[in-house]
C-alpha positions as CSV (number, residue, x, y, z in Angstrom):
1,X,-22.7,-55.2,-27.0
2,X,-24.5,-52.1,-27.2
3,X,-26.6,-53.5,-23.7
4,X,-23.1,-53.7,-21.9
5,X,-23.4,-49.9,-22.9
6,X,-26.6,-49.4,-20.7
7,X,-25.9,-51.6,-18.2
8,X,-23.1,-50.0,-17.4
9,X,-24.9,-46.6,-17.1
10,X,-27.6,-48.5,-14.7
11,X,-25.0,-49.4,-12.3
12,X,-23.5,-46.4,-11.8
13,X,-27.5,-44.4,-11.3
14,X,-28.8,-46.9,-8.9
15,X,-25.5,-46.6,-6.9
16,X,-25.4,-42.3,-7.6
17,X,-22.0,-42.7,-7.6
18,X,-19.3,-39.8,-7.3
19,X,-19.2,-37.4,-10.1
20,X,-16.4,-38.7,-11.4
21,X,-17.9,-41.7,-12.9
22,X,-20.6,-39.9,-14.5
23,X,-18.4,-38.4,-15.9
24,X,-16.0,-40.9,-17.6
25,X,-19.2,-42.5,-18.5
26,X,-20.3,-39.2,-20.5
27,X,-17.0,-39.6,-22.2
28,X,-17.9,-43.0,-23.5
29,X,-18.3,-42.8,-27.6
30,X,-22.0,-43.4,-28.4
31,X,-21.0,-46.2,-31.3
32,X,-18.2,-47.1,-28.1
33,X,-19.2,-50.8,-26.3
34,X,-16.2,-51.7,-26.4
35,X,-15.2,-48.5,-24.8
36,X,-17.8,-49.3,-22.0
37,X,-16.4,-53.1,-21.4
38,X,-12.8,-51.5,-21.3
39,X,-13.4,-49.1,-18.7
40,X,-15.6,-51.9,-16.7
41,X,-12.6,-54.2,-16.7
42,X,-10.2,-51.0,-16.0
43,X,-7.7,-52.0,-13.2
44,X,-8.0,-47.9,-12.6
45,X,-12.1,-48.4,-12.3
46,X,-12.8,-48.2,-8.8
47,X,-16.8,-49.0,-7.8
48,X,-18.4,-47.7,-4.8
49,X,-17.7,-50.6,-2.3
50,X,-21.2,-51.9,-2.0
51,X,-21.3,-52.8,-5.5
52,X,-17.9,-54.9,-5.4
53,X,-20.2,-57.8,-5.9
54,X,-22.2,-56.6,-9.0
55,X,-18.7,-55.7,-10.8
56,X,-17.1,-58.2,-10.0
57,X,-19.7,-60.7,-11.4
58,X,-20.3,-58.5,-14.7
59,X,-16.9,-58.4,-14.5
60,X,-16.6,-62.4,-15.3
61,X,-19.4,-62.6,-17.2
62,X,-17.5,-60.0,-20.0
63,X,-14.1,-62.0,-19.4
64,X,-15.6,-65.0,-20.3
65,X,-17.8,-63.3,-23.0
66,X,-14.1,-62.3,-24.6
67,X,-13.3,-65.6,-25.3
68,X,-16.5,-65.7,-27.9
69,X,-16.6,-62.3,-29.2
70,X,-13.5,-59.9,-30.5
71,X,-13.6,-56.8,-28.6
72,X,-11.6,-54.1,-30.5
73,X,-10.3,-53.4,-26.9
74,X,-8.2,-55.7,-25.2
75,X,-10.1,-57.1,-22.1
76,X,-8.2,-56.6,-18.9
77,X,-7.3,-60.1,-16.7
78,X,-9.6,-60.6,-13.6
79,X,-6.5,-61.2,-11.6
80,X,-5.8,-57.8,-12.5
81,X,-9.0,-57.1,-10.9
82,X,-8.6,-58.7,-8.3
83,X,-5.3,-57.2,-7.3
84,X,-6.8,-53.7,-7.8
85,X,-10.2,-53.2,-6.8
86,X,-10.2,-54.5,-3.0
87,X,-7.1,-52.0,-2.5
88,X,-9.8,-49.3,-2.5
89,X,-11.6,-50.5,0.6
90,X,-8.2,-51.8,2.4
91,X,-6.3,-48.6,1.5
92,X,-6.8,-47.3,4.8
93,X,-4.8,-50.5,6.5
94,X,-1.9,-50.4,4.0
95,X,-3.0,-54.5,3.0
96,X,-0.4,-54.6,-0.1
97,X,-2.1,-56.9,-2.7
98,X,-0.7,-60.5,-3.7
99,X,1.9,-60.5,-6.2
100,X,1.9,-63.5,-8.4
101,X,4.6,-64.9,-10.6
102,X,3.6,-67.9,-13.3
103,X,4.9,-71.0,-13.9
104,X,4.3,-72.7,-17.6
105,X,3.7,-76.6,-17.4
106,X,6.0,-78.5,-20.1
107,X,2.6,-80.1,-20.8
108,X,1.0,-77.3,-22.2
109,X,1.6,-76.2,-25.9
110,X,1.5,-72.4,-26.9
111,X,-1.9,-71.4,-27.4
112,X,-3.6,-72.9,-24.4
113,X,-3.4,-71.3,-21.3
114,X,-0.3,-72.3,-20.0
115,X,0.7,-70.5,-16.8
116,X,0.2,-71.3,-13.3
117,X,0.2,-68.6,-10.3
118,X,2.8,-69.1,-8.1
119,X,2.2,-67.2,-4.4
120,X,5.6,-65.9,-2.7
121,X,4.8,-66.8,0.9
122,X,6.8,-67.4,4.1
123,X,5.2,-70.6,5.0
124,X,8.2,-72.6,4.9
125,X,6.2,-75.9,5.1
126,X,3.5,-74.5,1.9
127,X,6.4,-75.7,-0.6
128,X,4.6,-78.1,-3.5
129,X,7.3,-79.6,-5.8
130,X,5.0,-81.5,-8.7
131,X,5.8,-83.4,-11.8
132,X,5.3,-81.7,-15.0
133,X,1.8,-82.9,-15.4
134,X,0.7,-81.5,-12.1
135,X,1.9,-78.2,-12.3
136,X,-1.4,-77.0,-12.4
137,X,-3.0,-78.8,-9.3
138,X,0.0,-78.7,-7.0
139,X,1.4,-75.2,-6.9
140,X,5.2,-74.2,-6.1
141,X,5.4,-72.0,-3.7
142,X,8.6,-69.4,-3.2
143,X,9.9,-69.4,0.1
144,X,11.1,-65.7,1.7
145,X,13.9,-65.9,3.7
146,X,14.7,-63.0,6.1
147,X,17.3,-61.9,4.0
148,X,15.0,-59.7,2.8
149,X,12.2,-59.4,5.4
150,X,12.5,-60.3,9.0
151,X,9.3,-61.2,9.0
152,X,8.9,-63.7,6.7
153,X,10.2,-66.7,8.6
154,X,7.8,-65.9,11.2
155,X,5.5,-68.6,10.5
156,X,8.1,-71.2,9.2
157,X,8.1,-72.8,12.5
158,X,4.6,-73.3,13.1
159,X,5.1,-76.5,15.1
160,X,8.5,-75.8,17.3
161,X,8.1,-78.5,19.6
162,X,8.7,-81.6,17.1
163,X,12.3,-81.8,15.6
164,X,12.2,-81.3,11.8
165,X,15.5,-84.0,11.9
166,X,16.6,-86.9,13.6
167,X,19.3,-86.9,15.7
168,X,21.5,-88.9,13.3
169,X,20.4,-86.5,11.1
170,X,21.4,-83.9,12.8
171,X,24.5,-84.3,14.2
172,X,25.9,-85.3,10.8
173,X,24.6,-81.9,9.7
174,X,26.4,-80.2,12.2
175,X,29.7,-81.8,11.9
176,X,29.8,-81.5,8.2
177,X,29.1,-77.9,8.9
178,X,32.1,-77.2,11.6
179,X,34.1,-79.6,9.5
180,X,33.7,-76.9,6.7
181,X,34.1,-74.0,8.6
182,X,37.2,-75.3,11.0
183,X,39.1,-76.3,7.4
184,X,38.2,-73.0,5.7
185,X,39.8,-71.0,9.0
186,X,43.1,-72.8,9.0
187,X,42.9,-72.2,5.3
188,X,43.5,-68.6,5.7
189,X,46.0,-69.6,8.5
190,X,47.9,-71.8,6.1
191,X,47.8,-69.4,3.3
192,X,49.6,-66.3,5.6
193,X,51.8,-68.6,6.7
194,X,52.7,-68.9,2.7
195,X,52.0,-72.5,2.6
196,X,49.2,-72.0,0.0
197,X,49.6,-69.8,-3.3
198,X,47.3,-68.0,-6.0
199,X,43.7,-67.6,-5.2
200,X,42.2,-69.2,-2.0
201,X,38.2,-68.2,-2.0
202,X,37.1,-69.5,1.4
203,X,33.4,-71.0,2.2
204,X,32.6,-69.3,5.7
205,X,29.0,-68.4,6.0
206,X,27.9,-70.9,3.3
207,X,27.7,-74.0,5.0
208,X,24.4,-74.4,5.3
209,X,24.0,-74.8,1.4
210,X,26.6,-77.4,1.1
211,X,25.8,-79.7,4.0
212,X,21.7,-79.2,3.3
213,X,22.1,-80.2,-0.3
214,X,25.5,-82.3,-0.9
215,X,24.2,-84.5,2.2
216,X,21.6,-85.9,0.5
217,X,23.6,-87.5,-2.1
218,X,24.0,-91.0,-3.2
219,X,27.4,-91.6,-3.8
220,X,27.1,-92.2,-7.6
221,X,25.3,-88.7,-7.5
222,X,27.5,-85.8,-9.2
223,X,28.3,-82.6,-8.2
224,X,29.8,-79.5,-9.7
225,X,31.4,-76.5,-8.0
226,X,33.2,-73.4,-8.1
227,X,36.0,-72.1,-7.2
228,X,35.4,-71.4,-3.9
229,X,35.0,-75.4,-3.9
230,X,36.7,-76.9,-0.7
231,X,33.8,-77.6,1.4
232,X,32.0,-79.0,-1.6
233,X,34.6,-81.5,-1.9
234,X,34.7,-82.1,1.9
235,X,30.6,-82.5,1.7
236,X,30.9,-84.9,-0.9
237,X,33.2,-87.1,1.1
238,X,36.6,-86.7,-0.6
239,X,39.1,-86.7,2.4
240,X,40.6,-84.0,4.7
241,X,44.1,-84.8,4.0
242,X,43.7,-85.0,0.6
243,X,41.7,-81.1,0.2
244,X,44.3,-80.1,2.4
245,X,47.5,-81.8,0.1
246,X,45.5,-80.6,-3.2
247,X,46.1,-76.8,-1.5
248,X,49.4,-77.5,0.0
249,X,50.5,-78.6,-4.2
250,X,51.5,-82.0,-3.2
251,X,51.6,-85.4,-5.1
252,X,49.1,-86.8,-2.2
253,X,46.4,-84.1,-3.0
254,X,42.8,-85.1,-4.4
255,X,44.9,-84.1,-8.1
256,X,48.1,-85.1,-7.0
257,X,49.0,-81.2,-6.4
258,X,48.3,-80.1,-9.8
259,X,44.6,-78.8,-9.5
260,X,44.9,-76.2,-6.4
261,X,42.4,-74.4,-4.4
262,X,39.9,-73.8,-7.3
263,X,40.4,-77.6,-9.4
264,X,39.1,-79.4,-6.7
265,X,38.3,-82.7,-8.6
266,X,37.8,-86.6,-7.6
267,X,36.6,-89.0,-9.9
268,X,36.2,-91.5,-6.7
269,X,33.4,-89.3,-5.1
270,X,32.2,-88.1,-8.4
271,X,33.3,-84.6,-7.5
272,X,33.5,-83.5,-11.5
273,X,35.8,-80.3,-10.6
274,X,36.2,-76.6,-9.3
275,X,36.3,-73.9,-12.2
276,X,38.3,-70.9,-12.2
277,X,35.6,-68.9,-14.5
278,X,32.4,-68.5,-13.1
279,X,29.8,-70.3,-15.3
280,X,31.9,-73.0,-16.4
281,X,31.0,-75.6,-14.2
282,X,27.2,-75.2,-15.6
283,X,27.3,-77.1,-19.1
284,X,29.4,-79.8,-17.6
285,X,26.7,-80.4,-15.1
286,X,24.3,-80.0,-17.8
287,X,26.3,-82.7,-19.9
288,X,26.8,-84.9,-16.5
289,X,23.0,-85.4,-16.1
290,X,22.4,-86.0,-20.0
291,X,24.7,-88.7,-19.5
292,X,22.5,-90.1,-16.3
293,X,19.5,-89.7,-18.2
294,X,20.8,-91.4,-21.6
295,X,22.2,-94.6,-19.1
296,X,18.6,-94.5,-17.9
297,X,16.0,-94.4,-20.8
298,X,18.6,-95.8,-23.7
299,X,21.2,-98.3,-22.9
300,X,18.5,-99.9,-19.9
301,X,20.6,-99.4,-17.0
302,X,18.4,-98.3,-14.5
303,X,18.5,-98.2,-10.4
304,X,16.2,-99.3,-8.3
305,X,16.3,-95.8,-6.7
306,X,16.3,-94.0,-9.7
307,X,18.2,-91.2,-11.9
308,X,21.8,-90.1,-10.7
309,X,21.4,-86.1,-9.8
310,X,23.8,-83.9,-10.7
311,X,24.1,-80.6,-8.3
312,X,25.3,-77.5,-10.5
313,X,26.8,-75.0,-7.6
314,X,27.1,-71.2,-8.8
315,X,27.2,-67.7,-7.7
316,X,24.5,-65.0,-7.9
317,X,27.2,-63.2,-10.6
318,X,27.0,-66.4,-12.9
319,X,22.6,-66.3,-13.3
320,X,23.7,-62.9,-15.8
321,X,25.9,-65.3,-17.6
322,X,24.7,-67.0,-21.3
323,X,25.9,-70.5,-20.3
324,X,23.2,-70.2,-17.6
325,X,20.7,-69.6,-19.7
326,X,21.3,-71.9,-22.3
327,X,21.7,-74.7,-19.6
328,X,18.1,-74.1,-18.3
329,X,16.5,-74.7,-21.9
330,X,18.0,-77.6,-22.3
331,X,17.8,-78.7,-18.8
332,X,14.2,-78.7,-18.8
333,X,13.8,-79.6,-22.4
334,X,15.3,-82.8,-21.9
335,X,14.1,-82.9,-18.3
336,X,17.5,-83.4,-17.3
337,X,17.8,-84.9,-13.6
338,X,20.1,-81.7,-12.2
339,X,19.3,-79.1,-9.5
340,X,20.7,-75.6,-10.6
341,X,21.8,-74.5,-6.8
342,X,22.4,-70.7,-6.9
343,X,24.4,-69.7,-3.6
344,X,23.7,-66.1,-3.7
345,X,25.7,-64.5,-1.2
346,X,24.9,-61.2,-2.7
347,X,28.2,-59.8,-3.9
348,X,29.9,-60.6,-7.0
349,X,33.8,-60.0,-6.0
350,X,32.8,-56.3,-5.3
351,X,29.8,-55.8,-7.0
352,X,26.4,-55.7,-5.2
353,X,24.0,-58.0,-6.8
354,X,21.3,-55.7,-6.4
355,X,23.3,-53.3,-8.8
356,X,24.1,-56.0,-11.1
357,X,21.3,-57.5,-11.8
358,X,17.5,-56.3,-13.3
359,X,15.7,-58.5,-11.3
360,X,17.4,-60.2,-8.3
361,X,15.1,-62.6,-7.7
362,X,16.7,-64.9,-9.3
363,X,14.6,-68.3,-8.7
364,X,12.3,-66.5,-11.3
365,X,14.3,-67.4,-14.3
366,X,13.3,-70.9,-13.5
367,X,9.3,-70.5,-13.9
368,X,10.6,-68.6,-16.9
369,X,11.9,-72.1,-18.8
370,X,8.8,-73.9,-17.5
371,X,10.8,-75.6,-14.1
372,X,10.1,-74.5,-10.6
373,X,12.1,-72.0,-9.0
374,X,12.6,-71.6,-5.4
375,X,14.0,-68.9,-3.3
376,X,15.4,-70.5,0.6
377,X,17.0,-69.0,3.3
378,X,20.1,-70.1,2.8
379,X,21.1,-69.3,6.6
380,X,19.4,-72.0,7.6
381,X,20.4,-75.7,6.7
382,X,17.0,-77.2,8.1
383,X,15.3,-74.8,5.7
384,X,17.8,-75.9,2.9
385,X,17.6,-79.5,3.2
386,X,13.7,-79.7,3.0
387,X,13.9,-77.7,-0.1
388,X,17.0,-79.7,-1.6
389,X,14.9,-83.3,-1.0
390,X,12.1,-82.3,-2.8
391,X,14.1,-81.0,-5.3
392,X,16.4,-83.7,-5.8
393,X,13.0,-86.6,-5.7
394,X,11.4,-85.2,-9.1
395,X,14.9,-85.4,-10.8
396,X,15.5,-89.2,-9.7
397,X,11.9,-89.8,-10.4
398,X,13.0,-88.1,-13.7
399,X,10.1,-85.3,-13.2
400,X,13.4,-83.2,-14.3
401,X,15.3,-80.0,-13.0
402,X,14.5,-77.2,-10.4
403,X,16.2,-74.0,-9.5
404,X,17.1,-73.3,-6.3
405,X,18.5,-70.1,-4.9
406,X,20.0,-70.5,-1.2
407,X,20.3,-66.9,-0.1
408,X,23.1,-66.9,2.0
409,X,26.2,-64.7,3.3
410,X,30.2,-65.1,2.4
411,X,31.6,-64.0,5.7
412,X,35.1,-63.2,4.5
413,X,35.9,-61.3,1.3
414,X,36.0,-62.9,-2.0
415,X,38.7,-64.3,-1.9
416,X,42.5,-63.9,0.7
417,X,44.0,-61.3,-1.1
418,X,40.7,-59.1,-0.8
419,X,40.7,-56.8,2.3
420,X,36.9,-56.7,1.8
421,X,36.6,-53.3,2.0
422,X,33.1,-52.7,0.3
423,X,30.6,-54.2,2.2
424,X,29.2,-52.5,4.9
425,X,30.5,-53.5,8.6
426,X,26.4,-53.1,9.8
427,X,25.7,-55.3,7.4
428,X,28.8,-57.7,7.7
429,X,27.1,-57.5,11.6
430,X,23.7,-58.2,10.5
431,X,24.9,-61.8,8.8
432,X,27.5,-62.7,11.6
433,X,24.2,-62.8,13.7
434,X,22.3,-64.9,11.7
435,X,25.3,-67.3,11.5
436,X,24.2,-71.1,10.5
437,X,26.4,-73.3,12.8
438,X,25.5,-71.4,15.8
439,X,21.7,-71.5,15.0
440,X,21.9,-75.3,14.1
441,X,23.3,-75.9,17.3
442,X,21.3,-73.5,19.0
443,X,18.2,-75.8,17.4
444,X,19.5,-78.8,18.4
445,X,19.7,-78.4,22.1
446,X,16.5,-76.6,22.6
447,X,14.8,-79.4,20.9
448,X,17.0,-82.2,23.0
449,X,18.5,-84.3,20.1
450,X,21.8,-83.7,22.2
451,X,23.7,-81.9,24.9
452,X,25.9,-79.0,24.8
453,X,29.0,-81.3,26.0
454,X,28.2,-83.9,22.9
455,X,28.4,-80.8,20.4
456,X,31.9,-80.0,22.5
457,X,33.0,-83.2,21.4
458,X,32.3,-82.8,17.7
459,X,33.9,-79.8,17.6
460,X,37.1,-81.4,19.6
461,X,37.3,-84.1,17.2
462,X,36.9,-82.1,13.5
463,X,39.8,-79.7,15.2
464,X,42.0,-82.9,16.0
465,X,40.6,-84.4,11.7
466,X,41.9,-80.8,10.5
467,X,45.1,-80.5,13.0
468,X,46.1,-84.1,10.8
469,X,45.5,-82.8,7.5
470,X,47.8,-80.4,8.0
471,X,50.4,-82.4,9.2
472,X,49.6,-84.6,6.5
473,X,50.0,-81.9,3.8
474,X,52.9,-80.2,5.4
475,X,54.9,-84.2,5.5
476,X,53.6,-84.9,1.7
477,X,56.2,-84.7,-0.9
478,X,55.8,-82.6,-4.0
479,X,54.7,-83.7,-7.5
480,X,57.6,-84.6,-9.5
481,X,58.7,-82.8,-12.4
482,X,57.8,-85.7,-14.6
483,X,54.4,-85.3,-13.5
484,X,54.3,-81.5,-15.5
485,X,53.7,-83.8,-18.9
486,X,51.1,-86.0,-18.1
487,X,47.7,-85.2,-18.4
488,X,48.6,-82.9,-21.7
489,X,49.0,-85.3,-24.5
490,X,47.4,-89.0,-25.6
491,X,50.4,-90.8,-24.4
492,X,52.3,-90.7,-20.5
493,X,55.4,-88.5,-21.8
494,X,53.6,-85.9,-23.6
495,X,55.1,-86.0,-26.6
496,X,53.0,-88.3,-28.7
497,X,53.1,-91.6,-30.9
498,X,55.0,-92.4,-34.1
499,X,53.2,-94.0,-36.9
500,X,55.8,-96.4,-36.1
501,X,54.2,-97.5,-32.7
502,X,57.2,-95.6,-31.0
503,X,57.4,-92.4,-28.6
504,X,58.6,-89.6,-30.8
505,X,60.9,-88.3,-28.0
506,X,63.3,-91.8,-28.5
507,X,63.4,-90.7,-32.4
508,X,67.1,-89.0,-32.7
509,X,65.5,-86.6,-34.8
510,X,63.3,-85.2,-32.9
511,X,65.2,-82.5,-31.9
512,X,66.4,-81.9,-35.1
513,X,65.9,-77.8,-36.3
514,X,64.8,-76.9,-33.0
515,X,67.4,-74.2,-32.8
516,X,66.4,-72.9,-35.9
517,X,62.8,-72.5,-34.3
């Protein structure tokens, strides 16, 4: 070790470097190699540019050498190295250096080298969703959205001229979308006009996560919202009239009146419910694709097209919860087939998520639990959708789940009652300009998958499907007070069984020391 020593002191004569370095060499201990392999492998150690080469091969040669022989200083990585070093002759241009994230592979044990870079780039098209045994040789890359940088999404459409979607595709894109966001404004109409009650958290802004990922679904697949949950349940196929009825309170309503705007539920569709508490929703997603998977691999009954998927829909407030966290272990433990969809519209009720939160990129908590974690712009259903089938292929192949975080925009306040006084109106502005129905349909006449008049018709036709499920709501008769029993107890009348066989309500002495209660 002592040659590293002299070495060292060679490079820096032949080169007659600045001062600077002679003297932190001079401050080397004489018994000090170690010293002399730490300061080589500095991130702070900058050469003189010409000998880049000659450092950065001595450089390798001592990382590898650190593998044989215990250094009583810590070696510093050669990515940190190469993060540092070429800074000093790009300084001038303001090139920031590559920031790198890492990814363990569930194949990997502790004690190996288990982490994999993963590159935040714009290139929408760069995204690489692999099994868990290739990890290592097909990287996931993190997609920026211009929710943070304008510039990001630059390069996303690299070849405009070809249609990313069909135009079956995308016309059923875009009418799910308008469906969505015609329903959600006669919400707001309906609930003024006091025909709605409690809580109503409207979707407006959001579409563009729904339709890319719910869209996708077979219908045996599962999905699990929130409580702003009405255009989940219309994406997922449950009927107008019936979202509509469910809000109005009626009997005809998805839960027969008795779930509202945040129980949204339908066994039919496989819609597993709306939940009132934000994180709720997550373990019974969780528990929904353990019960795919055991279907699968124990009791033999397989598809030919694979694992049901579960979708687990959630707010950026809900990724500080525990019930997230624990979800993710076991998610990826049992390489659970469910997508963990994160529809960050950056506010929690009024709380900026940027405030909230340590780190708010949130698709790093995936990498974090060994599953890929994606950031999309969530604006932008194309962008959405490519991300989503990737995502939902490895968990039908049974490759297990991903996290996704759709950075989008809620543009209304949290909820009806909230004047949404918070947010900024510039940046309110900003959003409304990047809204997705208006670029989806902007996309799909430039590229000519259909005329301006056709997308007229679309909209005339979801007005005249909404227009009925009020009428249909408003005509709908009311649950009946019988119904306020059911669903609470074993047995239809609520009150439960006798050992006799009988309903204990018929007993005459059922009643008996009530008063006295």
């Amino acid at each position: 070790m002592v040659s590293l020593y002299y070495i060292k002191c060679f490079l820096i004569r032949i080169t007659k470097g600045p001062r600077k370095f002679l003297n932190k060499i001079k401050a080397i201990h004489s018994d000090g190699s170690s010293h002399a392999v730490a300061l080589l492998t500095s991130p702070s150690f900058s050469p003189p540019p010409l000998l880049y080469p000659l450092h950065f091969l001595l450089s390798l040669l001592l990382q590898n050498l650190s593998n044989s022989f215990p250094f009583s200083t810590s070696l510093a990585p050669l990515s940190l190295y190469l993060e540092f070093v070429p800074m000093a002759a790009f300084s001038a241009v303001k090139i920031p250096p590559p920031q790198f994230t890492t990814v363990r592979s569930s194949s990997q044990r502790p004690g190996s080298s288990p982490f994999q870079s993963v590159h935040s780039s714009s290139a929408f098209n760069s995204i690489s969703f692999g099994s868990a045994k290739s990890v290592r040789s097909r990287p996931l890359f993190a997609v920026s959205s211009d929710v943070v940088s304008s510039d990001k999404t630059k390069a996303a459409s690299s070849s405009a001229s070809i249609p990313a979607v069909t135009r079956e595709v995308a016309l059923e894109l875009y009418e799910d979308m308008v469906l969505g966001r015609a329903f959600e404004d006669m919400c707001a109409q309906m609930y003024y006009r006091g025909k709605m009650f409690g809580f109503v958290h409207l979707y407006n802004g959001q579409e563009a996560v729904s339709t890319g990922f719910i869209k996708l679904l077979n219908q045996s697949d599962k999905v699990v919202s929130t409580y702003r949950d009405h255009v989940h349940a219309l994406s997922k196929g449950v009927p107008s009239r019936e979202v509509m009825a469910e809000l109005f309170g009626k009997a005809t309503g998805c839960c027969r009146g008795q779930g509202g705007s945040m129980h949204m539920f339908s066994a039919a569709h496989n819609l597993l419910g709306g939940f009132a508490f934000i994180g709720e929703g997550i373990p019974v997603a969780t528990g929904a694709a353990f019960s795919a998977k055991y279907h699968h691999e124990v009791l033999k009954q397989s598809k030919p097209e694979g694992l049901d998927v579960t979708l687990a829909f959630f707010g950026d407030g809900t990724c500080n919860n525990g019930q997230f966290f624990e979800c993710l272990n076991m998610a990826q433990l049992w390489k659970l087939p469910i997508i963990f969809v994160v529809e960050n519209n950056l506010w929690a009720i009024g709380m900026s998520h940027l405030r909230a939160t340590s780190d708010p990129e949130i698709w790093k908590k995936g990498p974090a639990f060994g599953m890929p974690g994606v950031h999309v712009d969530g604006m932008d259903v194309l962008k959405v959708r490519e991300v989503a089938q990737e995502a939902i292929a490895r968990a039908r192949r049974g490759e297990g789940p991903t996290l996704v975080e759709c950075e989008t925009y809620r543009f209304r306040g949290h909820s009806l009652a909230d004047p949404d006084e918070l947010r900024k109106p510039d940046e309110k502005a900003h959003y409304a300009s990047r809204d997705p129905i208006v670029a989806l349909k902007k996309y799909i006449i430039e590229h000519g998958l259909a005329s301006e008049s056709e997308l007229k018709s679309i909209d005339k036709k979801i007005d005249d499907v909404v227009e009925d499920a009020v009428e249909f709501a408003d005509s709908s008769p009311l649950p009946p007070r019988s119904q306020l029993l059911e669903n609470v107890f074993a047995d239809p009348k609520g009150f439960g069984i006798g050992p006799d066989g009988k309903y204990r309500c018929e007993d005459p002495l059922f009643t008996q020391g009530t008063a006295q209660v």
